[in-house]
C-alpha positions as CSV (number, residue, x, y, z in Angstrom):
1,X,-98.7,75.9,-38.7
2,X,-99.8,77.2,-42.2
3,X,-99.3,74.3,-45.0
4,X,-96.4,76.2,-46.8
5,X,-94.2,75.4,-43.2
6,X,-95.4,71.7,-42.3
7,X,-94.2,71.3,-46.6
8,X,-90.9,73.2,-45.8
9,X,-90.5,71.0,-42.3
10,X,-91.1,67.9,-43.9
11,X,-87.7,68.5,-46.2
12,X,-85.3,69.9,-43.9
13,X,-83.8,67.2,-41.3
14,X,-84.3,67.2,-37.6
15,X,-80.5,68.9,-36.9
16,X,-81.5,71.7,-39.3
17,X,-84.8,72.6,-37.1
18,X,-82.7,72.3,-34.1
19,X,-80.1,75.1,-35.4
20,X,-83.1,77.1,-36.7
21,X,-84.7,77.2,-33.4
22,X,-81.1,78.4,-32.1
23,X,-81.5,81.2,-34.5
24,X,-85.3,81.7,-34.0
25,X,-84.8,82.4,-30.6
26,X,-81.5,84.3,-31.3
27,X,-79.5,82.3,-28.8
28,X,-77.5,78.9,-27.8
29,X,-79.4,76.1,-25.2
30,X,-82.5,75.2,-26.4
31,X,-82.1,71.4,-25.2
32,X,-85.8,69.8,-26.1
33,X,-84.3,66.6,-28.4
34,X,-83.3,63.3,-27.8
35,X,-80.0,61.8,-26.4
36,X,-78.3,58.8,-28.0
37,X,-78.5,57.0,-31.1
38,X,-82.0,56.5,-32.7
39,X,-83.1,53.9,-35.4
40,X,-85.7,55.2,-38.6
41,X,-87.5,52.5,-40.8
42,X,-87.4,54.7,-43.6
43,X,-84.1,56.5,-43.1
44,X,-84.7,57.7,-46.8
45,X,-88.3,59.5,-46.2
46,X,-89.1,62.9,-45.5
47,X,-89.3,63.7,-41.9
48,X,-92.1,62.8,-39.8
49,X,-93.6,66.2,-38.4
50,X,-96.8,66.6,-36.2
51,X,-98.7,67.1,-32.7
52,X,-98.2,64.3,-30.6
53,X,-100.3,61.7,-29.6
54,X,-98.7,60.6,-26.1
55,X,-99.0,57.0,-24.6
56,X,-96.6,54.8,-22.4
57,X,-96.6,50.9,-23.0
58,X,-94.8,48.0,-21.0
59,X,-93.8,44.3,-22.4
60,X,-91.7,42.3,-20.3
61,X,-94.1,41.0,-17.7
62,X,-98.2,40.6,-18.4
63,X,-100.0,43.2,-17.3
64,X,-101.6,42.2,-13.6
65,X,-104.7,43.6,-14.2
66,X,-108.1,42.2,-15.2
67,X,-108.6,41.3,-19.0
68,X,-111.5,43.8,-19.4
69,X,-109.6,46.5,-18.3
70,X,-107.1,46.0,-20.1
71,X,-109.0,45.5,-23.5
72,X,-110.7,49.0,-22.5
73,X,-108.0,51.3,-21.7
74,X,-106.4,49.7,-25.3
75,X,-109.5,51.2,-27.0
76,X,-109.8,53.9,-25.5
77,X,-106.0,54.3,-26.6
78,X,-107.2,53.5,-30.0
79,X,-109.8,56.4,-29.7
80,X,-107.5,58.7,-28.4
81,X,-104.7,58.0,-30.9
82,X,-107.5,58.9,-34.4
83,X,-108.5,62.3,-32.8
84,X,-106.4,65.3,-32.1
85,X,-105.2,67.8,-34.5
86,X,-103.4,66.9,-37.6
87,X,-100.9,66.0,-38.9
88,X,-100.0,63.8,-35.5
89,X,-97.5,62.0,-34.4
90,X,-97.9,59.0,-32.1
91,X,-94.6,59.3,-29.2
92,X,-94.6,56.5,-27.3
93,X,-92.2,55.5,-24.1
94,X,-91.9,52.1,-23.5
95,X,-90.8,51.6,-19.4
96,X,-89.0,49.2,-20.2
97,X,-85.8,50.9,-21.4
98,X,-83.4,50.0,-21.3
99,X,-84.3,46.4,-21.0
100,X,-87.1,46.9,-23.8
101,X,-87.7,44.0,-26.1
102,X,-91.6,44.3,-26.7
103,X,-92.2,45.8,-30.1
104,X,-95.1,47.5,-30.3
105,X,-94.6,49.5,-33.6
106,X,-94.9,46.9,-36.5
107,X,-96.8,46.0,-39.5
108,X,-100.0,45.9,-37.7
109,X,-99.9,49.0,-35.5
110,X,-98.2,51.3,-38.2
111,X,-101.3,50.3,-41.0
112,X,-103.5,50.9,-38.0
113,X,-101.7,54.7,-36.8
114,X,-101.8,55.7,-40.4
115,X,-104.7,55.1,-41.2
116,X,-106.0,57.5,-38.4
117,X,-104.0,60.0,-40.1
118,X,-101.0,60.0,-38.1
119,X,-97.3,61.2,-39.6
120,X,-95.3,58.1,-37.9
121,X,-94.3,57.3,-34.7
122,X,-91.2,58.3,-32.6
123,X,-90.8,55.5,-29.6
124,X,-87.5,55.1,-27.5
125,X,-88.9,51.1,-27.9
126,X,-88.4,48.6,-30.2
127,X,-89.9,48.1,-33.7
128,X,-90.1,45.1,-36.4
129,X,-91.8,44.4,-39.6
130,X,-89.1,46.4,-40.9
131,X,-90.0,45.5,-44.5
132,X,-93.5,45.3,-44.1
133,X,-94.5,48.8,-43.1
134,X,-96.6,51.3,-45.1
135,X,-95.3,53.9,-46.8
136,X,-96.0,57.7,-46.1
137,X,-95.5,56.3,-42.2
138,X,-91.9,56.3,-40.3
139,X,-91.0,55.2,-36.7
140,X,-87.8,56.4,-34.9
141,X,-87.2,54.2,-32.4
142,X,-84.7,53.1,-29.8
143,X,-84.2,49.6,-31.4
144,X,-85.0,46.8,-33.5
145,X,-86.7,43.2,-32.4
146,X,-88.3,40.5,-33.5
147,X,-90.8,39.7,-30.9
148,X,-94.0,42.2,-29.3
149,X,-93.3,40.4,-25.9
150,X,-96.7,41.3,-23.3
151,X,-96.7,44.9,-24.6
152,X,-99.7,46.7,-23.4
153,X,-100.7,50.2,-23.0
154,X,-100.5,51.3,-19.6
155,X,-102.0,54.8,-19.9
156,X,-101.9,57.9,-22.6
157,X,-102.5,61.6,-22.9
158,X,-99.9,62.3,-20.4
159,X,-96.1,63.8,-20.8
160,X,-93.9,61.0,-22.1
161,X,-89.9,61.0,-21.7
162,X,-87.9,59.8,-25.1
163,X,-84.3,59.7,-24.7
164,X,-84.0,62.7,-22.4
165,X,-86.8,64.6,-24.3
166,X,-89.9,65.8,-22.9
167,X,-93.0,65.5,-25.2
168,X,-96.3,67.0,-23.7
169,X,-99.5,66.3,-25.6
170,X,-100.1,68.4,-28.6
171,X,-96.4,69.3,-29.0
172,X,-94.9,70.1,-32.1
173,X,-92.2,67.1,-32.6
174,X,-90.1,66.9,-36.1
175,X,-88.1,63.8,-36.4
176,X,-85.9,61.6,-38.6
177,X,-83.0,59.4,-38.6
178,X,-81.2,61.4,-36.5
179,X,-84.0,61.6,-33.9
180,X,-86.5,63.8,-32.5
181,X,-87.2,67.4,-31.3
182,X,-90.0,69.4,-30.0
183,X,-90.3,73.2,-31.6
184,X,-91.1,75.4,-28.8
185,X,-95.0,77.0,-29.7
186,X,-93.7,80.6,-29.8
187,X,-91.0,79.6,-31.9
188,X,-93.3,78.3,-34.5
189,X,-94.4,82.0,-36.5
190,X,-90.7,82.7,-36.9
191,X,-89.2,79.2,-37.7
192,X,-89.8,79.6,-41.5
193,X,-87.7,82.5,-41.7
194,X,-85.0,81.0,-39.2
195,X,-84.7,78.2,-41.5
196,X,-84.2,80.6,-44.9
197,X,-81.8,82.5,-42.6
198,X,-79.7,79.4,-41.8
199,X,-79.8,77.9,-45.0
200,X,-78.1,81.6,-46.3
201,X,-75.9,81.7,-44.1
202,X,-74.5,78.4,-44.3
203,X,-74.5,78.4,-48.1
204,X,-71.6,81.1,-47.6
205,X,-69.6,78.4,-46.6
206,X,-70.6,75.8,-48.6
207,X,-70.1,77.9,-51.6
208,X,-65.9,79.0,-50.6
209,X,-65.4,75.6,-49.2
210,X,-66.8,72.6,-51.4
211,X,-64.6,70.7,-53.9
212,X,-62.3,73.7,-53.1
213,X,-59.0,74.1,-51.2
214,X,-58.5,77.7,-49.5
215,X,-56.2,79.2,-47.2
216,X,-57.1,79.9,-43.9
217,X,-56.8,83.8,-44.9
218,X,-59.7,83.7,-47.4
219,X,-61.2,81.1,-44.5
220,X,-61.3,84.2,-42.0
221,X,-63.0,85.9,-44.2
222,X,-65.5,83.6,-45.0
223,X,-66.2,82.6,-41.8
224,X,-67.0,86.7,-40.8
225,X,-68.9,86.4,-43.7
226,X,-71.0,83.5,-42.3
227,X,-71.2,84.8,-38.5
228,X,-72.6,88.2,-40.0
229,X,-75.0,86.4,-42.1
230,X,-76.7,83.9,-39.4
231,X,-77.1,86.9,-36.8
């Protein structure tokens, strides 16, 4: 991913990389997003693009295991979490949901994540701090709360679930306030183009229909217009 395309990514919104991968890969189906309403703490900010960073995290009981252990493996997740290629994303299931109320993405872990070098974080868990997080740094999460509970990391570098969507480590997600995807790798070369190509193609309609009233005659027309265009 060449800078001019993470730039281009980082304006367009998550459904308009999902309909570009439709068009990259010249066909209906591709499935790899989330289910369900999503929250963003910065429902206003460009979209969080990156390869993930993977990790699972519980809250609702203490861990069981020894402190030491613990305070390793949450190093270690540290570690793990300011390496990797960038930019990164951190994706993080809580197993928890759909009881979740441990936040683990708040002032304190964002200012930590970005200053890694991290994008943002995409979580089907809670967040809080709402007002307090840094800029340049967006979660998407599965809900709001006030409290962290026990949450602890329970392992990371492995697939993670979110809302239906499978994220493998090193995927390329894009996400916003409507949620999150994963670009398949070999659509990656070709999803700059797929963008300009749906951008022209829905422009046709914009451009007969906006502020505008029609009849369904010059509609027909527009609309073979439009097919012809996205093809």
């Amino acid at each position: 991913m060449d800078d001019a395309l993470l730039e281009l990514l980082r304006r367009v919104d998550t459904p308009t990389v999902c309909n570009a991968i439709e068009v990259a890969e010249g066909k209906r189906g591709f499935n790899a997003f989330t289910r369900g309403t999503m929250l963003c703490s910065a429902p206003e900010a460009p979209a969080i693009v990156g390869h993930a960073r993977t990790a699972r995290i519980q809250a609702v009981t203490p861990p069981q295991e020894p402190t030491e252990v613990i305070k390793t493996r949450r190093m270690a997740y540290y570690k793990y979490m300011s390496e990797g290629p960038r930019p990164g994303v951190a994706v993080i299931q809580d197993m928890d949901v759909p009881g979740a109320i441990g936040a683990y993405w708040g002032e304190v872990n964002t200012n930590i994540h970005k200053a890694f070098g991290l994008s943002g974080a995409v979580t089907d868990g809670v967040m809080r701090d709402l007002g307090d997080m840094p800029g340049g740094f967006s979660v998407v999460a599965g809900s709001i709360g006030p409290s962290h509970g026990f949450v602890h990391v329970i392992d990371f570098d492995q697939p993670v679930d979110i809302f239906g969507m499978t994220v493998t480590p090193g995927a390329l997600v894009h996400a916003d306030r409507h949620g999150a995807v994963v670009i398949p790798e070999a659509v990656v070369p070709h999803l700059g183009e797929a963008i300009a190509t749906l951008m022209r193609s829905e422009k046709i309609v914009f451009d007969a229909v906006k502020g505008k009233q029609i009849t369904f005659e010059d509609f027909e027309a527009v609309w073979a217009a439009f097919e012809a265009a996205r093809t």
